[in-house]
C-alpha atoms as one frame of an Amber mdcrd trajectory, in Angstrom:
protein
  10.958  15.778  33.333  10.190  18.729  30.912   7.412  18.605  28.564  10.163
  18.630  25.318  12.023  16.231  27.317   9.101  14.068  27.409   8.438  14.244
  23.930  12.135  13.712  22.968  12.260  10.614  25.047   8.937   8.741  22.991
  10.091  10.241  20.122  13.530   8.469  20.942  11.796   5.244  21.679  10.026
   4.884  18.329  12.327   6.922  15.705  15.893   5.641  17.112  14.116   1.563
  17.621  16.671   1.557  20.906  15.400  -1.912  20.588  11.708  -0.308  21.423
   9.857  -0.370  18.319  10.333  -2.276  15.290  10.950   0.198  12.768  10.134
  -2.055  10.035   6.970  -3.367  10.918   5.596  -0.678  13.658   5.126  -2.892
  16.627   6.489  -1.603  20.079   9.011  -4.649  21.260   9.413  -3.550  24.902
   6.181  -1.477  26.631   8.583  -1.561  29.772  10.674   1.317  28.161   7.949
   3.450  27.361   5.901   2.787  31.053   9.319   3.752  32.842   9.084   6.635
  31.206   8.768   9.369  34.202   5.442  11.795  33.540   2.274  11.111  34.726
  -0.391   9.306  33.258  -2.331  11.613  31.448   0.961  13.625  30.203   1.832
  10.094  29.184  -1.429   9.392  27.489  -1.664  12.835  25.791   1.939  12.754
  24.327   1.723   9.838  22.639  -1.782   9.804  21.329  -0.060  13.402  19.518
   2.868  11.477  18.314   0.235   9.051  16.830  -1.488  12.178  15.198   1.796
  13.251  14.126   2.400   9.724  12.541  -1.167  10.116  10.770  -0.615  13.185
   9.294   3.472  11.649   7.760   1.311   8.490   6.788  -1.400  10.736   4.659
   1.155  12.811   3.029   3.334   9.647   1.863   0.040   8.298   0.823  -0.352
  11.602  -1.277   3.177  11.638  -2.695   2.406   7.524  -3.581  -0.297   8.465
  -5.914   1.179  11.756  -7.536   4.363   9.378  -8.297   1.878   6.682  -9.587
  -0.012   9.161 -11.857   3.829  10.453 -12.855   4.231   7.049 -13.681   1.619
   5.712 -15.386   1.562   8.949 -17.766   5.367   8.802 -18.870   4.503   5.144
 -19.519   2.109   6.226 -21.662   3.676   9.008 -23.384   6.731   6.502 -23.729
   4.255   3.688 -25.187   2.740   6.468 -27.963   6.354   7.255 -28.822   7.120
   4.173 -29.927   4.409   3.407 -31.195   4.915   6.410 -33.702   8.628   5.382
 -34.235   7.673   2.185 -35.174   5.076   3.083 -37.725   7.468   5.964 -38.892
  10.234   3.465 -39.283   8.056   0.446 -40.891   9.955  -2.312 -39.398  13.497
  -0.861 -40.473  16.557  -0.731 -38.123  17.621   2.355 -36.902  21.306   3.053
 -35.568  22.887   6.711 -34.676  26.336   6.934 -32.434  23.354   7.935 -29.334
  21.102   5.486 -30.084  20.057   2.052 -31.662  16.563   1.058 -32.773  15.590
  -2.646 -33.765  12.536  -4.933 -33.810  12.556  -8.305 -33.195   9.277 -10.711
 -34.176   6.776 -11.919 -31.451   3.758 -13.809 -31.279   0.513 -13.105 -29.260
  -2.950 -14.554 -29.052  -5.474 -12.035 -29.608  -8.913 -12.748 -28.757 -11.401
 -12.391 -31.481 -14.758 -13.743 -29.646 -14.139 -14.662 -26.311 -17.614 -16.929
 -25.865 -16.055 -19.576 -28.776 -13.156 -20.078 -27.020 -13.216 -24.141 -25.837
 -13.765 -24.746 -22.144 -10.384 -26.089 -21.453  -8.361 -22.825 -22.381 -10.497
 -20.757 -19.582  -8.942 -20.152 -16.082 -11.130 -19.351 -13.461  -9.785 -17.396
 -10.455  -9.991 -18.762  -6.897 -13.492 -17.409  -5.139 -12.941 -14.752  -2.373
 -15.854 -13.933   0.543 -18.024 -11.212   0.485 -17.472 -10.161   3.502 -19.675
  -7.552   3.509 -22.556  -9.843   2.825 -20.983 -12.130   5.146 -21.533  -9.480
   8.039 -25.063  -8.414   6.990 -26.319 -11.586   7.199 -24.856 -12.582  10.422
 -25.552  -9.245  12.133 -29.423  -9.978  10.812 -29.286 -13.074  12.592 -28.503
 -15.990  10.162 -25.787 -18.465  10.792 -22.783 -18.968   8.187 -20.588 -21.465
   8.183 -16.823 -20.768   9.315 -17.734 -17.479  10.056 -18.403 -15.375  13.142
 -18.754 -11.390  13.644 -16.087 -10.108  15.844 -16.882  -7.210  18.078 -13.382
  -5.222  18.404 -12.429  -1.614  20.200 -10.789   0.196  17.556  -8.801   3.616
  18.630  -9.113   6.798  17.336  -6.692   9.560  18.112  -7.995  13.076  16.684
């Protein structure tokens, strides 16, 4: 098998799913179909860990793209919010109505809180407590003993 072939054929296995590789979730389904591929072991070995570095690099710049949407986002949200804000005031509570557009207000209530420490016990919500796992690790990895929790040595991979 050809070197392009090679790469064609795990490239097949993930992209296409062929019932390989969940393409939802990531996980390979059937390790048969990739082991019968026909290269050796360290052609094998090589052309994957590259299609993993391939993957990486896709997975970075989606992660990139995520966060220049998000800033997109956030400031034609708050360009939109000033807008109205100024139409509003401009308007003083008056309806608005053109043949392109219609503008209205309709009451609402919210609480706004004045002084926070007056407020009576019973309207507080506390949130549910998380771990600190950090803390959690530094203590067991200095020898003390917590409760329900254990430090679990794994082998992480790293394909560069």
């Amino acid at each position: 098998m050809k070197l392009f072939e090679i790469n064609e054929a795990i490239e097949r296995c993930v992209i296409d799913g062929e019932n390989v590789v969940d393409t939802e979730t990531g996980e390979v389904l059937d390790v048969e179909a990739l082991d019968n591929l026909k290269m050796a072991f360290s052609e094998k070995a090589e052309n994957i860990a590259m299609f993993i570095r391939n993957l990486d690099a896709e997975v970075t710049a989606l992660k990139e793209q995520k966060n220049i949407f998000a800033a997109r986002q956030k400031a034609a949200e708050n360009k939109r919010d000033s807008l109205k804000e100024y139409l509003a005031m401009c308007l003083q509570g008056k309806p608005f109505k053109t043949d392109r557009v219609k503008v209205s207000f309709r009451k609402s209530e919210a609480v706004k809180i004045t002084e926070q420490d007056k407020v009576p016990e019973s309207y507080l919500v506390y949130s549910a407590p998380t771990v600190d796992k950090a803390g959690v690790k530094k203590a067991l990895k200095s020898g003390e003993t917590v409760p329900g929790c254990v430090l679990e040595e794994k082998q992480n991979i790293q394909v560069k």
